[in-house]
N, C-alpha and C positions, 0 to 999 in steps of 0.2 A: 504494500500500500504506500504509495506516494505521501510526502511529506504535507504535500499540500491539501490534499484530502484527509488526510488527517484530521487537520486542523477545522477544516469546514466541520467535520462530524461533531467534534469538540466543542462548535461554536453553538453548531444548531442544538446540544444536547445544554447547553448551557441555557440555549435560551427557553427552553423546555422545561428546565428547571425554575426557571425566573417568572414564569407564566401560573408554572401550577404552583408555586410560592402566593402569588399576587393573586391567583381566584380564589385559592383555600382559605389563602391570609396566613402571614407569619405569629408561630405567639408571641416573637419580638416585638412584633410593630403592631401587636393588636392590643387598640384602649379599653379597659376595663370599663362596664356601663357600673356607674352607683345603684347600687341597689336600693329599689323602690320601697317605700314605708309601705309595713301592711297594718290597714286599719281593722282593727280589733275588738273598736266600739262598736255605737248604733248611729251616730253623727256623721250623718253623709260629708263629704268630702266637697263636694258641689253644694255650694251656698247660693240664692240670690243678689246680685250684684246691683244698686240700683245707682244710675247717671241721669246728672240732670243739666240740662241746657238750657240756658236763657238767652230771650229774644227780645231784642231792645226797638223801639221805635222813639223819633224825636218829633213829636209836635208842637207846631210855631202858631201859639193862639193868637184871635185877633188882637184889636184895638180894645176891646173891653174884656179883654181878660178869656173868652171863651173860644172855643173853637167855628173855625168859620164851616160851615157846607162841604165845602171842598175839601177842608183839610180832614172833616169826620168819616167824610168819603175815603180818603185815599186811607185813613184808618180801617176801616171797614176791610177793603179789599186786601190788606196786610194780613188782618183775622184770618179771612179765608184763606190765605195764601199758608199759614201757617198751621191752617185747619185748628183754629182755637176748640178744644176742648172740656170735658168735665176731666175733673186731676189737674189742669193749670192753674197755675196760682199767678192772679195779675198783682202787680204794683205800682202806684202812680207817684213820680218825684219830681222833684220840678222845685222854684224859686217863690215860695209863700205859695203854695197850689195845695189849698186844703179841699178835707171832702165837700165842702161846700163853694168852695168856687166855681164860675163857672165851665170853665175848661173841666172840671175833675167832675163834677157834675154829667157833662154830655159823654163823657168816657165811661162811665158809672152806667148807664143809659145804654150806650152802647156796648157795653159789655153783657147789660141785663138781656138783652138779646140773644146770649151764646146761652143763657141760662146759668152764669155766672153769677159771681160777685169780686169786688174787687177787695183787695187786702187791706186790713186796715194800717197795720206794722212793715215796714219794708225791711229786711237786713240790713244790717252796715255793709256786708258784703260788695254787693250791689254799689254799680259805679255810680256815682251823682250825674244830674241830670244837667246841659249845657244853660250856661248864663241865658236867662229870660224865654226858655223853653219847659215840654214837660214831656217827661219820657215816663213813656211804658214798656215795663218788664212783664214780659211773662216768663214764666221760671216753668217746665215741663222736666218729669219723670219719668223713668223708663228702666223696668225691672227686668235681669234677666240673667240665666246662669250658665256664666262663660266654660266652655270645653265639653258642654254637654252637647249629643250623646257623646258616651264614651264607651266603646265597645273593643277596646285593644285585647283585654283578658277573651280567653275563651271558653267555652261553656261548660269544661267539666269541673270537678272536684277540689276545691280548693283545703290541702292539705296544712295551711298555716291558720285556718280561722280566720281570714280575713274578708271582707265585705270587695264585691265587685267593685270597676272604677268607674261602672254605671249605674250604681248604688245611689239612689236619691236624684236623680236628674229626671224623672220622671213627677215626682211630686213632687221637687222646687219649682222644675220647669211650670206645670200648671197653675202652681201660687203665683208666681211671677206674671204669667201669664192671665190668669183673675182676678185680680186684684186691681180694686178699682182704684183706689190712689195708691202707687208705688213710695211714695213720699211713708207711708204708713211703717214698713218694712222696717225705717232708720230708727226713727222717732216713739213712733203710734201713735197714736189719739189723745190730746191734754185731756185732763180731769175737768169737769164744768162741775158747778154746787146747785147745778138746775138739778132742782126734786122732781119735778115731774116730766124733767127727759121727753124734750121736745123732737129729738128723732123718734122715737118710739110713740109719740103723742102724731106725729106728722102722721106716720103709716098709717094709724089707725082712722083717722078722720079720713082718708084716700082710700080705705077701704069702704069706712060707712058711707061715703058720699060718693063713691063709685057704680058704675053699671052693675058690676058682678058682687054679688051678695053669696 
């Protein structure tokens, strides 16, 4: 056998080598994965996540303080644009613009429209409103539980006790998903010293004074 054929065999057997190294994978060069927590409880892993986004509008009232026509208008079509809903929480700030001025007044009015109401409290959060304008924030929520579903495990027997990683992303998913204010989720509901619990007072008078008995 020639020298130089030799060599080619040697090469090609080399490179044969370097191939089935690099599909099988070296245990040199191969990284270690961390091993995953296995959860042992009953507390899903998947929580509800709730984001909120605010939507600011600036309106420039007239000469007497209120809003002209035009400018309630182009408010109007803002609403819709952002499809104002129940769960927004509006808020009106502005430069001396109380609930009774008239600017906060036809805002008020126009809000009642959506079936709303507007906020009495704004947060500090919330950026102030431009010199001799009055800006409206709507403040929206949105509940939702990130990395669900989760289906990487597979469907046999799990020998460590531990809960799926699509454990609970079924029933947050739905909470998140029904719940009428997401805002609820952070917070909940303040305490009111109302005895006779005017929500529960509301339904029932919508019942007796309803079609359906």
């Amino acid at each position: 056998m020639s020298r130089s054929l030799t060599k080619a065999l040697l090469q090609h057997a080399a490179f044969l080598t370097l191939g089935v190294a690099m599909a099988t994978g070296s245990p040199a060069l191969a990284r270690k994965k961390p091993p995953i927590p296995v959860n042992r409880g009953l507390e899903p892993a998947r929580q509800p996540v709730v984001q909120r986004t605010d939507f600011v509008f600036d309106a420039v009232p007239d000469g007497n303080g209120g809003l002209s026509r035009g400018e309630a208008l182009r408010m109007r079509d803002w609403f819709d644009a952002i499809q104002l809903g129940y769960g927004d929480r509006i808020y009106i700030l502005g430069d001396g613009f109380g609930p009774r001025n008239g600017a906060s007044a036809t805002i008020g009015d126009l809000v009642a429209t959506y079936g709303l109401l507007v906020t009495d409290r704004a947060p500090v959060t919330l950026a102030p409103a431009p010199s001799g304008a009055v800006r409206v924030t709507v403040s929206r929520f949105v509940a939702s539980v990130p990395g669900c579903p989760d289906w990487r495990d597979k469907s046999d027997a799990d020998f460590q006790g531990g809960l799926s990683y699509d454990y609970g992303c079924a029933t947050n998913g739905n909470l998140a998903a029904m719940i009428a204010n997401p805002e609820d989720l952070v917070r909940g509901r303040e305490h009111t010293n109302d005895r006779q619990n005017t929500v529960r007072d509301r339904a029932i008078k919508a019942y007796r004074a309803g079609p359906i008995k």
